[in-house]
N, C-alpha and C positions, 0 to 999 in steps of 0.2 A: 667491555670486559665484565664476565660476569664475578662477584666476589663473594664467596661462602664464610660463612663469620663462625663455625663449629667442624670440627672431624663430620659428627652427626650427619651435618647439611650438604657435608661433600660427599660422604659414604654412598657410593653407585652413581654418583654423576660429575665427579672429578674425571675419573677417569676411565680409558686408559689414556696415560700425560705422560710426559716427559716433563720433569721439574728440576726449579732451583730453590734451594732452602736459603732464607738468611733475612737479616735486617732492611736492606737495599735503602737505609738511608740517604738521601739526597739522591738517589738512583744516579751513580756518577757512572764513567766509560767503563770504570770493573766489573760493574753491577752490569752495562749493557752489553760488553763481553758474555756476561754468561747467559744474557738475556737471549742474544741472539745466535747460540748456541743452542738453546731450548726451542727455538720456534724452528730452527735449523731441522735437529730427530724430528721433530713433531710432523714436520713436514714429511720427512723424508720415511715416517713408517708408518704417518695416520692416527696420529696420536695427537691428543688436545695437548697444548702448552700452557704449563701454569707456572704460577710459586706459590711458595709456602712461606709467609713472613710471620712477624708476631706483634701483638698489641696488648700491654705496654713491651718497650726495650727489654730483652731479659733481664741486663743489667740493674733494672732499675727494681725486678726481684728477689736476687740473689746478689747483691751487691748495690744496695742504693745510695751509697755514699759517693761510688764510683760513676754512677749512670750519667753517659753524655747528655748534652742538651741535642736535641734533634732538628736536622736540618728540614725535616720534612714531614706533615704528618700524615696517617694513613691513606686520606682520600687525594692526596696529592703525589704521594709516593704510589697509587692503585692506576691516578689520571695520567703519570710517567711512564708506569711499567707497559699501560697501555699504548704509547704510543710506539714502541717497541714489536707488537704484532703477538703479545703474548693474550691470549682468551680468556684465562681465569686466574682467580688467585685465593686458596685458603688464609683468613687473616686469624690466628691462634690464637685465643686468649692465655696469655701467657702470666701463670699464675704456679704459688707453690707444689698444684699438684704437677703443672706441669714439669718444673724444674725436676721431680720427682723423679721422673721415666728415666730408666737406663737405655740407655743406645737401643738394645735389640728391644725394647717397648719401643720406644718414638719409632724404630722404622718398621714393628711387625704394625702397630697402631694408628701410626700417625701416615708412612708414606704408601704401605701397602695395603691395609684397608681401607682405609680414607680417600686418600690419593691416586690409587692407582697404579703406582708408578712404573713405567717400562722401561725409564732413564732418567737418571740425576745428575743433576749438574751445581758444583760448589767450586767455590773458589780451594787451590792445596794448602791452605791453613784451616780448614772448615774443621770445628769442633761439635760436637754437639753429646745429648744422655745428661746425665745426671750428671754433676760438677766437669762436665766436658770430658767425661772419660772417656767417647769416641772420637775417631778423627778418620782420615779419607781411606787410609789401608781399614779401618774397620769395617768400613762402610762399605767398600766393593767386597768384602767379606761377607756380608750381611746380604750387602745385592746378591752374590752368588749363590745365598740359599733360597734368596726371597725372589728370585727372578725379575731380575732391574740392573741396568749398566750404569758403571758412574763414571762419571768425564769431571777428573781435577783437572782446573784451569790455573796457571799463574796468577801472580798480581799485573796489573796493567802500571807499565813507567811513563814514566812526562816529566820531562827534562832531567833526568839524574833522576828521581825520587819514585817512592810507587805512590798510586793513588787508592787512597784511602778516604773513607767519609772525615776520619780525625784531623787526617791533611784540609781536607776543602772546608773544616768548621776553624782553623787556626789560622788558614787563610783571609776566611773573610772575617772573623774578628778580629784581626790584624788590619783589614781594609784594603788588602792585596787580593780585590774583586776580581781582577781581570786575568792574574793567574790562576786563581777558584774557578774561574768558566773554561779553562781549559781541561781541568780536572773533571768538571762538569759534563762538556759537552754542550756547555748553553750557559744563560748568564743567570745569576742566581735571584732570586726574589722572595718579597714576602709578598703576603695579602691581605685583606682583613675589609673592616667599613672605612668610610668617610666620614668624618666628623666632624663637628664646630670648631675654628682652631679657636684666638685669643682674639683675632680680629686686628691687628694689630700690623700683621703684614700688608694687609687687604688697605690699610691707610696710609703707610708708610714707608715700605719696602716695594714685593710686586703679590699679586695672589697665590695662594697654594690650596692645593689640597691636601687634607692632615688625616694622614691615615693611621688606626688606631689596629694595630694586628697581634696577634697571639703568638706569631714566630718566637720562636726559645733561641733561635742565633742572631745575631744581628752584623749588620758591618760594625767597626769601627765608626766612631763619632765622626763626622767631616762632611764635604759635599760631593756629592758622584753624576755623573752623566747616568740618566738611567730610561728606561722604555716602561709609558705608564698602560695598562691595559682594562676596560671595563671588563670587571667577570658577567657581567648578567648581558652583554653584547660583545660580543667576540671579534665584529669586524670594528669596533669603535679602540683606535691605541693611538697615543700622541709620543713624540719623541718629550724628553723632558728631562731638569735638573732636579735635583735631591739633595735637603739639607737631612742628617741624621743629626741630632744633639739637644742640647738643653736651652739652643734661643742664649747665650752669654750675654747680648748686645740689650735683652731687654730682661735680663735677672730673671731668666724660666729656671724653674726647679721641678720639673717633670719632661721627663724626652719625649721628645716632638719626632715625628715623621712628617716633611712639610714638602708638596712635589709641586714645583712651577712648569705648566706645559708650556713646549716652545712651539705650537701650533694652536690655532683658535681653537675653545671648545663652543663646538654648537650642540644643537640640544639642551638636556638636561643633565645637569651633575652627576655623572654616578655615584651611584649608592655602596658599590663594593670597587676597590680596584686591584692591581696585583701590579708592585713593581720591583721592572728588574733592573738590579747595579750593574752596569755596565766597567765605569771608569770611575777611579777617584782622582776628584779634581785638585782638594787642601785639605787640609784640619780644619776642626770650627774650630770659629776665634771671634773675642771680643773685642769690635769697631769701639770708634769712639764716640759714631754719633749712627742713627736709624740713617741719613744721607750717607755716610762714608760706607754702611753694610748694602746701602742702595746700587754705588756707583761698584763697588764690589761683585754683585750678584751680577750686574750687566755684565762685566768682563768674565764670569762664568757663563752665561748665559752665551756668549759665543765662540768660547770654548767648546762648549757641549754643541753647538749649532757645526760646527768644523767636524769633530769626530762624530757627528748621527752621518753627517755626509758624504764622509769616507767611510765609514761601514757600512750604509747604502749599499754604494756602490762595488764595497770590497767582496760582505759578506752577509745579503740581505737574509738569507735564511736565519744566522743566527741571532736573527733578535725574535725567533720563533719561540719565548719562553714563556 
C-alpha cells in the first residue's frame, strides 16, 4: 500500500479513488465495514481505494485534555488497513491549520484536489470542517457540487452494543480481551524490542521474554493465553502465556511484559516481537514463595496448552494477528 504523508504528495496520484475519512483506530469490523465498501466502488468503476486518516489524533489538537490513548499507531493502523485490499492512504498532518478548514475547504482541498475523490465513504455520525460544523447531509451536499458520491454507513453491533474504538480500548483495559477480538476481528496485541528482564525468572520461576513496547493501551494487569510472533521473521510464532504487571512475588516497581513460549525456541532470540492476548487466565497476585508462583505458572501453563488446542483446531485463521 502505498502512503502519501501531505495533500502536496497526493495531488494527481491519489486519484481518481473512492475513499473513507476518519481515525480507524485499532482498525475494528466498523472501520473494515467501510473498508470494504471502498474497494467494493473502486472495483466496480476503476477507481484506486484509499483513506484519508490523520497524525496526530485531532483530538489531541483541538482538545488535548480529551484525547484517547490509541490502540494503534500509524504504521500498524496503514499494515491493517492493508490487508483489507485498500491501495493507498493519505496520512494528514493534523495540526491547527488544519483544524482551521471549514467543511467546503477540507472537501474542495483536501478530497477533491488532493484525493481525487469519485466516492466517499464515512460512517452516519461522520463530522468533520472546522469545530465539526459538517456532517453526512453536508457532505453529499458538497459531493453534489464537487462531483463525488457518499455512502453513510451505520455503526457495526456485537452482542447488544455498537462497536467503537472506545468499546475495544475499555475492553481491553478491563482485561475482557477476548470480547475486544470480537470487536476486533482478531486478537489484540502489542509489540516493541526484547529486552534483559531481572533474570530472576530465568532462576527461579520458568523463562520469559520481556518485552519493552510503546503501546498507549494495555490489558489489565494479570496473566493471558497469548500468540508470540517474530517481527523481523514472519514464519517464526510460538503459542505462549503472558504475565502483564509489576512482578508482586519479587517487590517489582516497574511493569514488566514477561511471555513464557509453550513450544521450543530454536534459533536465535528475537530481537522484536508482537504479542497477541488472546484469553485471561487470573489477576496477578502475590505467592508466597518464588515455588508457590512456580507450581502456579505450570497449572497456567496448561491451561493455555488446552485453549491454543482448541482454537487450533476451532479457529486457526484467527490467531492471524
Amino acid at each position: 500500500m502505498r502512503v502519501y504523508r501531505s495533500p502536496e504528495e497526493a495531488r494527481g496520484g491519489f486519484g481518481p479513488s473512492a475513499v473513507s475519512i476518519g481515525n480507524f483506530d485499532g482498525v475494528h469490523r466498523g472501520h473494515q465495514m467501510l473498508l470494504a465498501e471502498v474497494v467494493r466502488l473502486g472495483a466496480e468503476h476503476g477507481w484506486k481505494s484509499g483513506v484519508l486518516t490523520f497524525d496526530p489524533h485531532p483530538t489531541k489538537v483541538v482538545a488535548p485534555a480529551r484525547a484517547p490513548k490509541l490502540l494503534t499507531t500509524v504504521a500498524q493502523r496503514s499494515r491493517l488497513i492493508e490487508r483489507f485490499g485498500i491501495e493507498q492512504a493519505l496520512v494528514l498532518n493534523f495540526d491547527a491549520r488544519m483544524a482551521a478548514l471549514s467543511p467546503e475547504e477540507f472537501v474542495e482541498r483536501i478530497l477533491v484536489d488532493s484525493c481525487g475523490a469519485r466516492a466517499v465513504v464515512v460512517g452516519d455520525n461522520f463530522r468533520f470542517g472546522y469545530r465539526q460544523a459538517g456532517d453526512v447531509r453536508m457532505l453529499s451536499q458538497l459531493g453534489a457540487r464537487y462531483g463525488f458520491s457518499v455512502t453513510a454507513l451505520p455503526a457495526v453491533a456485537c452482542r447488544g452494543g455498537v462497536i467503537s474504538s472506545s468499546e475495544v480500548r475499555r475492553l481491553i483495559t478491563s482485561g475482557d480481551v477476548s470480547h475486544a477480538a470480537r470487536l476486533l476481528g482478531r486478537f489484540y496485541a502489542v509489540e516493541g524490542d526484547v529486552v534483559r528482564g531481572h533474570g530472576i525468572g530465568s532462576r527461579q520461576t520458568v523463562p520469559t521474554l520481556n518485552l519493552a513496547t510503546a503501546a498507549e493501551v494495555l490489558p489489565a494487569h494479570g496473566v493471558y493465553v497469548s500468540r508470540t510472533y517474530d517481527l523481523d521473521q514472519e514464519d517464526r510464532t510460538w503459542p505462549s502465556i503472558t504475565n502483564i504487571g509489576f512482578r508482586p512475588t519479587f517487590g517489582g516497581e516497574s511493569l514488566a511484559i514477561e511471555t513464557f513460549l509453550l513450544t521450543p525456541l530454536s534459533g536465535e532470540t528475537p530481537a522484536r516481537i508482537r504479542v497477541a492476548v488472546t484469553k485471561r487466565l487470573r489477576e496477578e497476585r502475590k505467592f508466597a514463595s518464588p515455588e508457590a508462583l512456580k507450581t502456579q505458572i505450570l497449572l497456567d501453563v496448561k491451561r493455555a496448552q488446552s485453549w491454543h488446542r482448541r482454537i487450533a483446531a476451532w479457529r486457526p485463521d484467527i490467531l492471524d494477528s
